[in-house]
C-alpha positions in Angstrom: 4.6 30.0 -2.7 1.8 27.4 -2.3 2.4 23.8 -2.0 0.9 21.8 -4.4 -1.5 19.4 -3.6 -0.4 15.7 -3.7 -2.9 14.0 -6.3 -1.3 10.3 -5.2 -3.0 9.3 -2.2 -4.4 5.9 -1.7 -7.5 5.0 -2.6 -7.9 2.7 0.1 -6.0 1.6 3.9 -5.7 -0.9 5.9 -3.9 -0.9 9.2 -3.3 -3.4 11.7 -1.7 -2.4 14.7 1.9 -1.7 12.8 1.3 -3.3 9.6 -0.6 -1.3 6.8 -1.5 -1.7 2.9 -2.9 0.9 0.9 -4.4 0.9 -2.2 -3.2 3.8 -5.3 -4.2 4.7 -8.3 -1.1 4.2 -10.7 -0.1 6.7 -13.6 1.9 5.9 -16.6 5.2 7.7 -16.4 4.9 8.5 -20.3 1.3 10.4 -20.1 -1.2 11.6 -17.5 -4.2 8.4 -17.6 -4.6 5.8 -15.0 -3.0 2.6 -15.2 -3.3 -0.4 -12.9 -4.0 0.0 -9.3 -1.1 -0.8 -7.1 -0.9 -1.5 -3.5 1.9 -0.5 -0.7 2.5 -2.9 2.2 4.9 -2.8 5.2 5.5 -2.6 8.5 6.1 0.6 10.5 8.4 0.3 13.4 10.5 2.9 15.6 14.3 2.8 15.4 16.6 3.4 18.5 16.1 7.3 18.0 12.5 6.9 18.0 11.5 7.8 14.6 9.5 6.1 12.1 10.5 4.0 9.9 9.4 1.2 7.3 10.4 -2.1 6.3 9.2 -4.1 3.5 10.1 -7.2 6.0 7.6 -8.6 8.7 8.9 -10.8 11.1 8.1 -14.5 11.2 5.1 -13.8 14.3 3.8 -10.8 12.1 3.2 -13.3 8.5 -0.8 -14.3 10.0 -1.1 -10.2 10.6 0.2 -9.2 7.2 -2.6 -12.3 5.2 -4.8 -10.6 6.8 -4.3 -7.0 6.0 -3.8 -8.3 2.4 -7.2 -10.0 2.4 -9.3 -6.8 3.5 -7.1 -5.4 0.9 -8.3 -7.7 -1.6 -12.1 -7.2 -0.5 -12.1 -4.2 -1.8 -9.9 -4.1 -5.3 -12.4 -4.7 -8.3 -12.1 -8.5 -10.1 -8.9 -8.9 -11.8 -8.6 -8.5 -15.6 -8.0 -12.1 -17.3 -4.8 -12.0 -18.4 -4.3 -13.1 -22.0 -0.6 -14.8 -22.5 
């Protein structure tokens, strides 16, 4: 048997050194068109057994790092929507 193809892989990355966002196309769970883009950030890190993991947290000299992935990230999303309350 084959393995299907993942169809959800970001649009867009950036990484800096172990910080990374990327960019994906969301879906609506109730049908197959495109919603809102969305955008993953975190911070990879080894644990004491040496594999990968990620955290959602930065630590306190990692903040400047993480602006600044989010700013290339913003470069290159198209211009917001006005929202309409």
């Amino acid at each position: 048997m084959q393995k299907e193809e993942s169809t959800n892989r970001p649009i867009h990355v950036v990484d800096m050194d172990n910080i990374r966002a990327a960019v994906f196309k969301g879906r609506d769970s109730d049908s197959e068109s495109e919603s809102e883009l969305r955008v993953a950030f975190g911070r990879r890190y080894r644990d004491k057994d040496g594999r990968w993991k990620t955290s959602c947290m930065l630590e306190l000299s990692q903040v400047e790092k993480g602006i600044k992935v989010l700013e290339q990230i913003l470069e290159h999303l198209p211009e917001p929507k006005e929202i309409v309350l």
